[in-house]
C-alpha positions in Angstrom: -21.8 56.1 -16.7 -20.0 53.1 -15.8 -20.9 50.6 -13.0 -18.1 49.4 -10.5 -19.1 47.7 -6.9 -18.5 50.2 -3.9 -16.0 47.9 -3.1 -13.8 48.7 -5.8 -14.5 52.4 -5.9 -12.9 53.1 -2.2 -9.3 52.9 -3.9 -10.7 55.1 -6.5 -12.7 58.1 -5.1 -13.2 59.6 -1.6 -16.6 58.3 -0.6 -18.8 60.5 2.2 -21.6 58.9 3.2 -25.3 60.9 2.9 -25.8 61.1 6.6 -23.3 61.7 8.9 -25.0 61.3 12.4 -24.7 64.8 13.0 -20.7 65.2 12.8 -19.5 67.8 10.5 -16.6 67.3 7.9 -13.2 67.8 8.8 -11.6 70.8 6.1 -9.6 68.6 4.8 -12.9 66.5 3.6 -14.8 69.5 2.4 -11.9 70.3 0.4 -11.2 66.4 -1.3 -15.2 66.7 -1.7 -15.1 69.5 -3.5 -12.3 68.7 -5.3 -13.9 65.4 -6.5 -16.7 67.6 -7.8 -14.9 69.5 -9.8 -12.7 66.4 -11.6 -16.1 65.1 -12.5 -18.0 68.2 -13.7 -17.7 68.1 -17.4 -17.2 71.5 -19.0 -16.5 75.0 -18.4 -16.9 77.1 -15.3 -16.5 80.6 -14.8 -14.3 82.4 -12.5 -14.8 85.6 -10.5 -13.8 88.6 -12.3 -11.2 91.1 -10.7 -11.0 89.9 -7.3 -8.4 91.4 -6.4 -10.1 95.2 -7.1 -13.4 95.0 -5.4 -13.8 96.0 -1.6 -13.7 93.5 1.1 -17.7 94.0 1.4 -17.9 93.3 -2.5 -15.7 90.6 -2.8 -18.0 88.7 0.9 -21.0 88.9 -1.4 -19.7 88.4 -4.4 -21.1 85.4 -6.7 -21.2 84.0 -9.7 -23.2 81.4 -12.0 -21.5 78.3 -13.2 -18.4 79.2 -10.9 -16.6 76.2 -9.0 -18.5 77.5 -5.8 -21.8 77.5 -7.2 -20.7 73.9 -7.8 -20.0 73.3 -4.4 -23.0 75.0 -3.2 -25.0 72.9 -5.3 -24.1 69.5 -3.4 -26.4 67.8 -1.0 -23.6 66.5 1.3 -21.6 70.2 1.6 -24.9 71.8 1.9 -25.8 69.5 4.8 -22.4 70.1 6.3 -23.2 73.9 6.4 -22.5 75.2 2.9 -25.5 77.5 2.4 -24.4 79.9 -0.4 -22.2 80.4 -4.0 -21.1 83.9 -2.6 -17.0 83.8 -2.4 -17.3 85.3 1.3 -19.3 82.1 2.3 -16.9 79.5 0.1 -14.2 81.3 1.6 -15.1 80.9 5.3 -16.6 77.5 4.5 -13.2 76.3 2.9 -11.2 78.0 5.1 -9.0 79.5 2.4 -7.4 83.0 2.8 -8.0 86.0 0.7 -5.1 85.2 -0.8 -5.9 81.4 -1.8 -9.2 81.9 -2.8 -7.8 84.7 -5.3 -5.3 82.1 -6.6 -8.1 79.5 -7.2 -11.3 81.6 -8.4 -9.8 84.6 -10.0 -9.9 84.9 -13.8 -6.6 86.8 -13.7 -5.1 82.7 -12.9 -6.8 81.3 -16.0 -5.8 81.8 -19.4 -9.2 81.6 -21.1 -10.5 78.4 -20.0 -11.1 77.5 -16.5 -11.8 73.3 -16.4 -13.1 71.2 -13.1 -9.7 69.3 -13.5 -7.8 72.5 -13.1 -9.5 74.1 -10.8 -9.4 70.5 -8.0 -5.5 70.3 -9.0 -4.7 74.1 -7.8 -7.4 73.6 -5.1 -5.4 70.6 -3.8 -1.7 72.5 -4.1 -3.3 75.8 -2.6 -4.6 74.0 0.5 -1.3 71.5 1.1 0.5 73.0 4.4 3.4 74.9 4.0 7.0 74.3 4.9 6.4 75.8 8.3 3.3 74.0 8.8 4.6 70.6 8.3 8.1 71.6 10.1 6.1 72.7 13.6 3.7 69.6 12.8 6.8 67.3 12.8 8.9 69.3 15.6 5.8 68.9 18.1 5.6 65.4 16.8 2.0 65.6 15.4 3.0 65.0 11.9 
């Protein structure tokens, strides 16, 4: 592991503090959190298997070891923040990621063989970027 000041590591890394007086993240921090995670786990993780078959009462309770939600699941500060389980109905909700996007991020059926941390946060970070629409309405209403 390699020391840097905090000073240094703000242009670096999003940094959430351990207590957040009560206020909850925004999505968009859950997601660069999560994201973070991932780049740093070294090794393998393991996708959900056939997603895209499963009833929508199978795929809520649905879970996995070593997947990138039991990663999430795992940290203090999303925990905290309300993250209370590894099951892809929770993960989902939690993210705020449709059917759809979380079957583009955790499905094996997306991976050819080897599903990393690194490419994992990359598609999590392309999946959850608004949309043409979004940014267009966000710009005409002058909030973008």
């Amino acid at each position: 592991m390699k020391y840097e000041h905090v000073d240094k590591l703000g242009s670096k890394a999003v940094i959430f503090p351990w207590e957040t007086g009560g206020k909850k993240l925004s999505r968009r921090q859950r997601i660069e959190r999560w994201a973070t995670l991932l780049e740093q786990h070294e090794g393998r993780l393991v996708p959900f298997v056939g997603t895209e078959y499963l009833s929508y009462e199978a795929r809520r309770t649905l879970r996995v070891d070593n997947s990138p939600l039991a990663l999430a699941a795992g940290d203090p500060i999303l925990h905290n923040d309300g993250l209370t389980s590894d099951t892809l109905g929770e993960g989902t909700a939690y993210f705020g990621l449709s059917e759809r996007k979380a079957h583009r991020l955790l499905c094996d059926c997306h991976y050819s063989g080897t599903m990393t941390g690194q490419k994992v946060a990359s598609r999590l970070r392309a999946v959850t970027q608004p949309g043409l629409g979004e940014r267009f309405w966000a710009w005409a209403t002058g909030r973008g």
